[in-house]
C-alpha positions in Angstrom: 83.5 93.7 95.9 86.2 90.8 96.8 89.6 91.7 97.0 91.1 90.1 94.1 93.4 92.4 92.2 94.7 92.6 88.9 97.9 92.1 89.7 99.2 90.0 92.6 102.2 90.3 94.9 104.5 88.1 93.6 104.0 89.3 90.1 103.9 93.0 91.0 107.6 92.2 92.3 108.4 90.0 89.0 107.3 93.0 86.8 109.0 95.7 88.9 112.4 93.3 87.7 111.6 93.0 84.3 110.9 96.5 84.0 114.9 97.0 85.2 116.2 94.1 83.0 114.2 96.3 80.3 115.2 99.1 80.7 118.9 98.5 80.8 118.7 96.6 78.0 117.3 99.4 76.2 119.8 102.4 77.5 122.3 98.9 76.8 121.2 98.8 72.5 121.1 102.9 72.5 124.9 103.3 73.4 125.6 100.3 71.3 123.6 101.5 68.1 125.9 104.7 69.0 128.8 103.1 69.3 128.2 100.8 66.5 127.6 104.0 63.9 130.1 106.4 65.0 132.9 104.4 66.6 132.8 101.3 64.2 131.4 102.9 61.4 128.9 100.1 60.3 126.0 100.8 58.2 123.1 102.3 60.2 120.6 99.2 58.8 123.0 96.5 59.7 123.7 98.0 63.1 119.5 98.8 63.9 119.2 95.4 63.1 121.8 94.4 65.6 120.3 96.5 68.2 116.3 95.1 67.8 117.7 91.7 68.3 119.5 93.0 70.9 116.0 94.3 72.2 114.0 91.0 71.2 116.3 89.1 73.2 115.9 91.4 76.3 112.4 91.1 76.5 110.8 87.8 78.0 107.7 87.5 75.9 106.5 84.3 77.5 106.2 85.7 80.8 102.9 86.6 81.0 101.9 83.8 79.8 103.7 81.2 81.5 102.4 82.7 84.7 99.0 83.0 83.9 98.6 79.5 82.4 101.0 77.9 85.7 98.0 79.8 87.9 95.1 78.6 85.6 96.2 74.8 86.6 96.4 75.6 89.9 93.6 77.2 90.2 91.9 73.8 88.6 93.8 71.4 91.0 92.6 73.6 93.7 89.1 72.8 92.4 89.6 69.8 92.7 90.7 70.4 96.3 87.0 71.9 97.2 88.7 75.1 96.9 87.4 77.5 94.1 89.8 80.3 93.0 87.5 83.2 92.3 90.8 85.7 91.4 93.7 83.8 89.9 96.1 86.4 92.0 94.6 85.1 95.5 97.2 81.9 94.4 100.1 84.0 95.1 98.6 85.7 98.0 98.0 82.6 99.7 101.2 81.7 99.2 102.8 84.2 101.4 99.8 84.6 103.8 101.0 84.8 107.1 97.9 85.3 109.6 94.8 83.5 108.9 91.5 85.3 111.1 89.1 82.7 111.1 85.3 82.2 111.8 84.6 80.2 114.4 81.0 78.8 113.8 81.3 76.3 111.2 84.3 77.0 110.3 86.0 75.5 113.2 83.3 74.2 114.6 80.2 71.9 113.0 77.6 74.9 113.5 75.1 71.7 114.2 73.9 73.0 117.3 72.0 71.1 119.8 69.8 72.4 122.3 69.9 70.9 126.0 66.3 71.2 127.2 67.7 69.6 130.5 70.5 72.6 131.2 67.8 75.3 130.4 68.0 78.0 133.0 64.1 79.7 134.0 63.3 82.7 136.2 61.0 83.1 138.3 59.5 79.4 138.2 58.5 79.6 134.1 58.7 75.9 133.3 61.4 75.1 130.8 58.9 74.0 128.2 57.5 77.1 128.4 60.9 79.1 127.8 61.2 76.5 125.0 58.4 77.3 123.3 58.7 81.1 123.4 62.4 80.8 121.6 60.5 78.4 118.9 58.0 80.9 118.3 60.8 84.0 118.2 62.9 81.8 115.9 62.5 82.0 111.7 61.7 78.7 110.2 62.0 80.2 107.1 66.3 80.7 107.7 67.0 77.4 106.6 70.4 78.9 106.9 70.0 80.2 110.6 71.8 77.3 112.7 70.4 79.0 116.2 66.9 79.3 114.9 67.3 75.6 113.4 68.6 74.0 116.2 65.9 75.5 118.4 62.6 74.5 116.3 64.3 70.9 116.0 64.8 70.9 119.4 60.9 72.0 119.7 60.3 68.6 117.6 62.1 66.8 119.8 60.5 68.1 123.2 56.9 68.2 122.1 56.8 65.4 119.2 54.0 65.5 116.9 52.2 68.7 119.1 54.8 71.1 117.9 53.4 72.6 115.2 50.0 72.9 116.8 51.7 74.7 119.7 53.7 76.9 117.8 50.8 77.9 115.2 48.8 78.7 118.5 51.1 81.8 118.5 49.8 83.8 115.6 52.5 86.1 114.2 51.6 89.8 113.2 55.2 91.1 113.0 58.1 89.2 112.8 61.8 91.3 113.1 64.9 89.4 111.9 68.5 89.1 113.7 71.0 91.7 111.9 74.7 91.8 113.2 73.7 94.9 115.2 70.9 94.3 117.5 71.8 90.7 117.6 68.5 89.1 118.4 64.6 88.4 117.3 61.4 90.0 118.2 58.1 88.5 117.9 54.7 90.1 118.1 52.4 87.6 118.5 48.4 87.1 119.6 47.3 83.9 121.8 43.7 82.8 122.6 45.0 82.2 126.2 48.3 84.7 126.6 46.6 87.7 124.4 49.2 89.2 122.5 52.7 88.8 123.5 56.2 90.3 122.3 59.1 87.3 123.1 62.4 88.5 121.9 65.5 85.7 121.6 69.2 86.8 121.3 72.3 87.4 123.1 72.0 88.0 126.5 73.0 91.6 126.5 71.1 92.5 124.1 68.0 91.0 125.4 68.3 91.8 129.1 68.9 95.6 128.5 69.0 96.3 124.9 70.1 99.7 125.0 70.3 102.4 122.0 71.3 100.5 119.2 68.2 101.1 116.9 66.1 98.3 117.0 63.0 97.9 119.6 64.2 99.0 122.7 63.9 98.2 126.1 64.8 97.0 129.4 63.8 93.9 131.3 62.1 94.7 134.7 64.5 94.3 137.7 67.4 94.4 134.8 69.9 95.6 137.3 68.6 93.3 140.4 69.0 90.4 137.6 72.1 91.4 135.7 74.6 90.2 137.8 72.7 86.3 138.4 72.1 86.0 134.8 75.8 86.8 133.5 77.0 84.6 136.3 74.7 81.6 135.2 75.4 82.4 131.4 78.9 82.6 132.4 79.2 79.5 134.0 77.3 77.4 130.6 79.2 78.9 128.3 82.3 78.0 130.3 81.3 74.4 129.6 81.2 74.6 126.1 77.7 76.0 125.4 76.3 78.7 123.5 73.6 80.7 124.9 70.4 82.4 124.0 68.2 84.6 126.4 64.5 84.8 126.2 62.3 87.6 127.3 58.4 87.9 127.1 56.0 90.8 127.4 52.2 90.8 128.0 50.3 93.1 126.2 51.7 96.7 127.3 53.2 95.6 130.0 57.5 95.4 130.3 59.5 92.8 129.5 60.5 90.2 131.5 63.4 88.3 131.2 62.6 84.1 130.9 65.4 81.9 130.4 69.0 81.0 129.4 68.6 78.1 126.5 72.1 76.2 126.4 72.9 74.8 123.1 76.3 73.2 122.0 78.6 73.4 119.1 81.3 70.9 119.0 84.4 71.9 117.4 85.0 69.5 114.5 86.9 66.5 114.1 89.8 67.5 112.0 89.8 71.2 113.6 92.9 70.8 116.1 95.0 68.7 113.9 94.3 71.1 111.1 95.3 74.5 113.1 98.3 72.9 114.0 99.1 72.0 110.6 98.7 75.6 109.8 100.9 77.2 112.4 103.2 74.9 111.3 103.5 76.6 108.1 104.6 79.4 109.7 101.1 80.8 109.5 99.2 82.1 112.4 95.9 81.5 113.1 93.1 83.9 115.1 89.9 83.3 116.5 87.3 86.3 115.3 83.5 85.5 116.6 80.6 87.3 117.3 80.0 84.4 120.1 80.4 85.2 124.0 84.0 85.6 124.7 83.6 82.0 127.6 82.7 80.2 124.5 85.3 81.7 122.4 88.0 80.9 125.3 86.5 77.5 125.6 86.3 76.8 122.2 90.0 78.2 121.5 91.6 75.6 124.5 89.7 72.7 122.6 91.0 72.8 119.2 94.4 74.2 121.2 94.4 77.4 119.5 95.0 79.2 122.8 92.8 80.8 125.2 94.1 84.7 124.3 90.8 85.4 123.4 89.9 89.0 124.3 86.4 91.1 123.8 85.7 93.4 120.9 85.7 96.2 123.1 89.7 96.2 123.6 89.8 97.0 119.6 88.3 100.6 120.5 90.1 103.2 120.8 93.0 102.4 118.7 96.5 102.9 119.5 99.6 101.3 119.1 99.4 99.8 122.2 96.0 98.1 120.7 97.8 97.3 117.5 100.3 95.0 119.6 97.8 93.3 121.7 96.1 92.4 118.1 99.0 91.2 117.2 99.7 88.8 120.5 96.5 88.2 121.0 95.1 84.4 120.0 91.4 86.1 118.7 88.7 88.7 119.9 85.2 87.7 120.2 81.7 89.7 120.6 82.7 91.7 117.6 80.7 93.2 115.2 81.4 93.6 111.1 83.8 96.9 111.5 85.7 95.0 114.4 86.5 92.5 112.0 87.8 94.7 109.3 89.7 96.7 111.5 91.7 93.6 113.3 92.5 92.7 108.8 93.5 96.5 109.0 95.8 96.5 112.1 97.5 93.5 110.1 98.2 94.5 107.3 99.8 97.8 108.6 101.9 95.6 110.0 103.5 94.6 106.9 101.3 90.9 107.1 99.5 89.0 104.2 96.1 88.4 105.9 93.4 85.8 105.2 89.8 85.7 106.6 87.4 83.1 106.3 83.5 84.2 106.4 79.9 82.7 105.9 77.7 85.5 106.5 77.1 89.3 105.1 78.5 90.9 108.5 81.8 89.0 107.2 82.1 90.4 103.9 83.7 94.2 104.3 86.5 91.7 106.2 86.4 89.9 103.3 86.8 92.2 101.0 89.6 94.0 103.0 91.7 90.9 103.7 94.4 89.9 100.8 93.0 87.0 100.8 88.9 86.7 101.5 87.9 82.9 102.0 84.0 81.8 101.8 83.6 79.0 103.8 80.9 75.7 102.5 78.0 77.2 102.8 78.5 80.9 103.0 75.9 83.5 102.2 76.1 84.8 98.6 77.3 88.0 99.7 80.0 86.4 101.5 80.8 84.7 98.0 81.3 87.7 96.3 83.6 89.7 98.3 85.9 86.7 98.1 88.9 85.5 96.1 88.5 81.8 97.7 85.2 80.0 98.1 85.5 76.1 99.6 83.3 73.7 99.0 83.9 71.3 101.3 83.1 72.1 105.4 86.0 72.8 107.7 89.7 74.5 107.7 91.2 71.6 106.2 90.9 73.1 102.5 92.7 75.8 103.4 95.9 73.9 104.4 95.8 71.8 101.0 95.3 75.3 99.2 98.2 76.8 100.8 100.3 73.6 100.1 99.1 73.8 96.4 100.2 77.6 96.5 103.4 77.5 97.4 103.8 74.9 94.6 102.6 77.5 92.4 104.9 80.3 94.0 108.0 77.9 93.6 107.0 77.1 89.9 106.7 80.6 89.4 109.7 81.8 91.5 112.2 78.8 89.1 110.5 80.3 85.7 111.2 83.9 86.7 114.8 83.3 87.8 115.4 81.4 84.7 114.4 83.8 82.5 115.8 87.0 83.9 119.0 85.0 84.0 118.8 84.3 80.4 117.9 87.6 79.4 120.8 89.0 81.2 123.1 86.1 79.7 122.0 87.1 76.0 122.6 91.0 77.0 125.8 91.0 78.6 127.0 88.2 76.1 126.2 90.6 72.6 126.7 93.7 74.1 130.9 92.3 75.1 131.3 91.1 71.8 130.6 94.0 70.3 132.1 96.6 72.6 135.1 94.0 73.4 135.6 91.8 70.3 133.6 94.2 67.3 131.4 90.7 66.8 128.0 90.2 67.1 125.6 87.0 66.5 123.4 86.6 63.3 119.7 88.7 64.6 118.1 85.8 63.6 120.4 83.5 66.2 119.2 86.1 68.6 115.3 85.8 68.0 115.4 82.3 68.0 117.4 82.0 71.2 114.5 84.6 72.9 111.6 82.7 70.6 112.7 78.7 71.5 113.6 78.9 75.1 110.3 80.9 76.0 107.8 78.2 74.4 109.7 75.2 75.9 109.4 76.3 78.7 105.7 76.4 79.0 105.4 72.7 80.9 107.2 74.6 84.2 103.7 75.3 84.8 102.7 71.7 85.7 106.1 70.9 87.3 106.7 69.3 90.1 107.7 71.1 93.0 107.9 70.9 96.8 105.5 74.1 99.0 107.8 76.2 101.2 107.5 75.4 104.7 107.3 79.3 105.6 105.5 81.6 103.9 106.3 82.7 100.5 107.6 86.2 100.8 108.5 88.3 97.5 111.8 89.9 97.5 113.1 92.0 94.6 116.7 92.3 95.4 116.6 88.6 96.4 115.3 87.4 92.8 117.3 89.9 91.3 120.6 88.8 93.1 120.0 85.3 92.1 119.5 86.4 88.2 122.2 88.5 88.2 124.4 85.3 90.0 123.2 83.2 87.1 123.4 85.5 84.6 127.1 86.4 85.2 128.1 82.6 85.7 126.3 81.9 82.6 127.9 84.7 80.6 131.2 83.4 81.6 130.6 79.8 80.8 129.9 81.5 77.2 132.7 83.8 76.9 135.2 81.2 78.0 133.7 79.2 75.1 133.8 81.7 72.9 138.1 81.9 73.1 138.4 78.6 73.2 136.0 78.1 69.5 139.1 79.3 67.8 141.5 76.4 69.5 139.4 73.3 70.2 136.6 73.7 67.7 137.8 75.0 64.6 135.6 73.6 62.4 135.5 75.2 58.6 137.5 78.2 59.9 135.0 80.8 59.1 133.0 83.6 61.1 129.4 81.6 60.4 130.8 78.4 61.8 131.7 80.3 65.5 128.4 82.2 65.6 126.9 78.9 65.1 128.9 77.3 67.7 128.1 80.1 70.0 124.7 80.5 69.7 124.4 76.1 69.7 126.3 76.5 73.5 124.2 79.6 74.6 120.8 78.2 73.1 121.7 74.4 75.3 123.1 76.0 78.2 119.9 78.4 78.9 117.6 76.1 78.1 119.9 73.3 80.9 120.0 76.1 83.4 116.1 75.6 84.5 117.5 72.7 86.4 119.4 74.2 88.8 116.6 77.2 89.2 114.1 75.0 90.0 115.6 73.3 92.8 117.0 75.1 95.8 119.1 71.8 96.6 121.4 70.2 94.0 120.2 69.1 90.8 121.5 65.5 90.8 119.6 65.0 94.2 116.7 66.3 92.7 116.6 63.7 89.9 114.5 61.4 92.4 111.9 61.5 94.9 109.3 64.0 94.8 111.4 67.1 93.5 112.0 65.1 90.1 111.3 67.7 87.3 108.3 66.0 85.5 108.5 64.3 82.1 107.3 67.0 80.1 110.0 70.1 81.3 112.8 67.1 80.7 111.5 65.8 77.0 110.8 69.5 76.5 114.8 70.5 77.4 116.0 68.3 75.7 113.9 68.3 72.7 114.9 71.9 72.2 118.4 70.9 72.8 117.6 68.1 70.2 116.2 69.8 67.7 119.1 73.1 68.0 121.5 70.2 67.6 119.9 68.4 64.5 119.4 71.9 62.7 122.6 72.4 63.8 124.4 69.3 62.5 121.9 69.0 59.1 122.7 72.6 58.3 123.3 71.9 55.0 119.6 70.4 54.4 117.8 73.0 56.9 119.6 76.1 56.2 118.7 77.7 59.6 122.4 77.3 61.6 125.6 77.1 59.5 126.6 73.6 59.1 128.5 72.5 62.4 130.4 69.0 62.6 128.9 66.0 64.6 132.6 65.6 67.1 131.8 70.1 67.8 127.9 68.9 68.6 129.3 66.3 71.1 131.9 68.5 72.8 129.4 71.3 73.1 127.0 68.8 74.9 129.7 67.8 77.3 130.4 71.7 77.7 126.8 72.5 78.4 126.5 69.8 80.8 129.4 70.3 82.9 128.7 73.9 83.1 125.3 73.2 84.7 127.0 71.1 87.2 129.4 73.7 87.8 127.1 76.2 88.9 124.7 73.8 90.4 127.4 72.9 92.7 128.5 76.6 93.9 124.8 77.0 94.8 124.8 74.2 96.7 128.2 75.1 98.8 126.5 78.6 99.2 123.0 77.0 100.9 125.1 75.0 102.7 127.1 77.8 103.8 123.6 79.4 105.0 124.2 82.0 102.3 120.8 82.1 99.8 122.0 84.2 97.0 121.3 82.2 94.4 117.8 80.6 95.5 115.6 83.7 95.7 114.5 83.1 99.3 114.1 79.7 98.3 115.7 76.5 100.9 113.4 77.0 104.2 112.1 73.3 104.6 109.2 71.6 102.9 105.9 71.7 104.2 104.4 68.6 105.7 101.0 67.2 106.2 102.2 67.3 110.0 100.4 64.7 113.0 99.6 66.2 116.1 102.2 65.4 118.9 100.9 63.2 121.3 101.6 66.0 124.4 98.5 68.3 122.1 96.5 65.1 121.7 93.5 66.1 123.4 89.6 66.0 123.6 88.1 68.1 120.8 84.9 66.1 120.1 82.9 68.6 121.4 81.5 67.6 125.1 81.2 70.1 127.5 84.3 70.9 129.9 83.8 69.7 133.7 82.7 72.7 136.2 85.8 72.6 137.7 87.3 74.1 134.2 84.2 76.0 134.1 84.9 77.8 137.6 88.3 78.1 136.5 87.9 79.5 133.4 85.6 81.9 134.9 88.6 83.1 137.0 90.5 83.8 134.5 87.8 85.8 132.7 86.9 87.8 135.7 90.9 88.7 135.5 91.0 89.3 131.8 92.4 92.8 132.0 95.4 91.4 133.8 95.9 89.1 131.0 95.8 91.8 128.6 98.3 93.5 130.7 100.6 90.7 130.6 100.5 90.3 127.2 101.1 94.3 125.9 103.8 94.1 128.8 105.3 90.8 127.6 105.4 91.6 123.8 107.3 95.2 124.8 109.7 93.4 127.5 111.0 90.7 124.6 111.5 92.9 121.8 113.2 95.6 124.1 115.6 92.6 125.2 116.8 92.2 121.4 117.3 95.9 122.0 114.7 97.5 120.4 113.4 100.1 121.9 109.8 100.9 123.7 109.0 103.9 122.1 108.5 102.3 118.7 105.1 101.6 120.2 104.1 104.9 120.9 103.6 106.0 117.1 100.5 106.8 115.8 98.3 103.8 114.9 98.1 103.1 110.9 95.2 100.9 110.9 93.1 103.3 109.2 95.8 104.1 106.3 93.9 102.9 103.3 94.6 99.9 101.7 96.6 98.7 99.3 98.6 101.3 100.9 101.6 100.5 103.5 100.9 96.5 102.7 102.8 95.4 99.8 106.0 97.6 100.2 105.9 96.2 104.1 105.9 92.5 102.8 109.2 91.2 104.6 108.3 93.6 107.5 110.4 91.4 110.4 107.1 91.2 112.3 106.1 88.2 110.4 108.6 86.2 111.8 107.1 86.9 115.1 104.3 84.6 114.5 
């Protein structure tokens, strides 16, 4: 089952506010319902009907669905991107997602393997042709979908031209057993009018030379400890260069198994692979390397696309500890895993407080899947790999995934500038009734009250195609963040109204009479909430905002200030409309003027407060714009897939040969710069908490500090 969840980050935080904003406002309309009855002695009726106004106004009906309709278009531009949104909450997710464990084979590379018929490796004088044709016969040509097996019969083609099926059929199949993640490699049993019946197995070397107890067909190649050392050092020094290897081993009739050859094949990272990684760690995300392939081709593969060459085997995963958990966390990738090593790297992760992505083809990749926050199917993934996913792309590479993180923070900033708004107003409308009555003995019209809740909800719908600028960090939920920022606008709102609530009396007078200031109230609070989505939207100033990319779009201004319009004109034509008491045309104007320079005014303290580094009133908002980023010319380097010289090979089989050390460096380096900042070495030594179950210990962990260490 993919991870999608009902409920995503973001809005679990949104609705965790609302239900406080609620909730006051009720305990808010109980003690004024009380206070209304006993202390002012109005009429039970007219004070209830005080109070569910005082309610309606509280509750921000539209936010559902603003929310859900702002994720359904994103969800269709991302479409549009090649990237199909399976769970509309994987949009947030993505959004804060701050380690992406990738696939390598063709994900960040083609997975159009090639077979080198030249660089083929034999024992024991078997011609390579030979070897050839034994891993043509032990491959599926049935698994379309295979790249090994379909690189190896079309490299068959290639060898023996137009003879190639005859030679193959030669071999006549009476069992046939399939790779699986486990046993990692392909039996044949096979009869042939010259050979007699043969068994030729193909896989990974291991598992071919000396398969050991791992369930499948068992068995060890004769002289497997004479020949163990010379075969790892040959497959060593291949897949050094760049290639991937498969080992062949035969058997005659009863007799043992012999091992064959080392078949080289190569799969070139792709074109757009380095540049895109970069891209991606420049978003603050960081990326991982998780294979199944040798760890020399994961190393080798990692320098090329300049992911790093922190690539360590699947056995450093076991046993955990918290030692482990912080080498996951340094560490550049692990290769050689198997399906629970991949789950359990998600697992370390996301104990860590981190939103985690992981992109997968096959079936070994869906538990991952399903386990990440944010389960991506990569073009041409198995169907089970589709279905434990939130994210499937349609289009080959890790490209997609930057443009549907760009898209998503667009989303998360639409989202964050409607939440803000809203809480803001419904805190404005509280505070405003509930001082007029407790202060002044007033209250607004309950049908001033519903429109104000009813008319800035539905225009406010086009926020959810909005333009807006992706986060160049990730998008981390705060609740006290987006609260303090309501609450700022809220209370600077609520002054702006009470201020023009004792000046009504002096500088709009009007007809004199308790209908004419409710309507002038409720005309300034209905313009000035509906004004404030300006400055919410925008963690710069509003006036700078007016141009360029950060422009609000056409429909959020003509929808403004049609509401503001269309108050004014009821307003003004009261006599005809009979909604709002009759207000006079020079009152309208002033009120305009009012409104205006009360956004400004409050636009400009939150400018002087990001400019004094101090957020409060942008909701962790401000941290640069995310760019579609060109690799600097000092990481400008050869990705296009040929193989690296021997004297890299030898080298990087020096470094392999030392990998321990490396490991040691790295668990020592991570401990000696966080105890520098002064935090101590014993925090490591707690108890793992990769196998807590999840959700647990993820969301409530979101702006865990660790992120930052990426």
């Amino acid at each position: 089952e993919a991870s999608g969840h009902s409920m995503g980050v973001f809005e679990t935080k949104i609705m965790q506010v609302v239900r406080i904003v609620i909730l006051v406002a009720l305990v808010d309309a109980a003690v004024v319902l009380y206070v209304s009855v006993k202390a002012f002695e109005e009429e039970f009726s007219k004070a209830l009907l005080n109070v569910l106004a005082l309610v309606i106004g509280a509750v921000p009906i539209a936010l559902p669905l603003v929310m859900q309709v702002t994720m359904a278009i994103g969800a269709a531009k991302m479409a549009r991107q090649k990237a199909i949104v399976t769970h509309l909450t994987a949009l947030q997710e993505v959004a804060s997602m701050s380690v992406l464990c990738s696939d390598k084979t063709g994900t960040l590379t083609t997975a159009e393997m090639e077979v080198l018929p030249s660089r083929i490796w034999t024992y024991k004088g078997i011609s390579a042709n030979d070897a050839l044709a034994w891993a043509g016969v032990a491959s599926n040509p049935a698994n379309k979908e295979d790249p090994i097996d379909k690189a190896v019969l079309e490299s068959c083609r290639k060898t023996f031209g137009d003879a190639t099926d005859g030679l193959l059929d030669e071999y006549t199949k009476t069992k046939f057993v399939g790779f699986n993640p486990t046993v990692k490699r392909t039996v044949a049993y096979c009869k042939h009018p010259k050979h007699g019946e043969l068994k030729i197995a193909k896989g990974l070397l291991d598992k071919v030379l000396s398969t050991g107890d791992d369930g499948g067909d068992c068995w060890e190649c004769e002289d497997a400890e004479q020949l163990r050392e010379v075969v790892r050092r040959q497959d060593q020094c291949l897949s050094a260069q760049g290639y991937k290897t498969v080992a062949v081993a035969v058997a005659h009739g009863d007799g043992p198994m012999r091992f064959v050859a080392i078949v080289p094949m190569i799969d070139p990272p792709r074109e757009d692979t380095k540049e895109t990684i970069y891209r991606i760690r420049q978003a603050g995300i960081n990326v991982k390397m998780i294979t199944g392939d040798h760890l020399n081709i994961a190393v080798t593969t990692s320098r090329l696309i300049g992911l790093g060459t922190g690539i360590l085997p699947a056995t450093d995963l076991w046993p955990a500890s918290a030692t482990r958990d912080e080498t996951i966390m340094t560490s550049d990738g692990y290769a050689q895993v198997l399906p629970r090593d991949k789950r359990e790297v998600v697992l370390v992760l996301q104990g860590r407080g981190l939103v985690v992505g992981m992109t997968g083809d096959g079936v070994n990749d869906a538990p991952a899947l399903a386990q990440a926050q944010i389960g991506i199917a990569v073009d041409g993934a198995t169907e089970a790999a589709r279905s434990a996913a939130d994210v499937i792309l349609t289009s080959p590479g890790l490209s997609v995934i930057f443009d549907a993180v760009a898209e998503s923070r667009k989303i998360f900033a639409r989202l964050r500038a409607y939440v803000l708004y809203r809480v803001a107003a419904t805190i404005q409308i509280v505070v405003v009734l509930s001082i007029m009555i407790y202060g002044y003995r007033d209250t607004l019209p309950a049908l001033y009250v519903i429109l104000l809740a009813l008319l800035n909800d539905v225009t406010m719908l086009p926020v959810a195609d909005d333009h807006a600028l992706p986060s160049a960090l990730p998008e981390i939920p705060s609740m006290p963040a987006i609260m303090l920022a309501s609450i700022l606008y809220g209370a600077l709102e609520t002054l702006q109204t009470m201020v023009f609530y004792e000046l009504q009396p002096k500088w709009f007078v009007g007809d004199g009479s308790k209908d004419y200031r409710d309507a002038a109230v409720y005309l300034q609070i209905s313009m000035a909430i509906e004004l404030l989505i300006f400055s919410c939207r925008t963690p710069g100033s509003v006036l700078r905002s007016a141009g360029g990319d950060a422009r609000p779009s056409l429909a959020l201004v003509l929808a403004v200030f049609g509401a503001n319009v269309l108050v004014s004109l009821l307003a003004g034509f009261g006599d005809t409309f009979h909604v709002i008491h009759p207000l006079q045309w020079r009152d309208i104007g002033w009120i305009w003027l009012y409104d205006l320079g009360g956004l400004l005014i409050i636009d400009t303290l939150k400018w002087l407060l990001n400019v004094a580094g101090i957020g409060w009133m942008s909701a962790g908002a401000g941290g640069g714009v995310l760019q579609y980023a060109d690799l600097p010319e000092s990481v400008v380097g050869d990705v296009e897939g040929g193989p690296a010289s021997v004297a890299q090979a030898s080298h990087l089989s020096t470094l392999l040969h030392h990998r321990s050390s490396v490991r040691s460096v790295m668990a020592q380096s991570r401990v000696s710069g966080l105890a520098s900042v002064g935090e101590s070495p014993a925090r490591f030594e707690r108890r793992s908490r990769s196998m807590l179950p999840y959700p647990y210990n993820l969301r409530a962990a979101a702006l865990d500090a660790n992120f930052r260490s990426f």
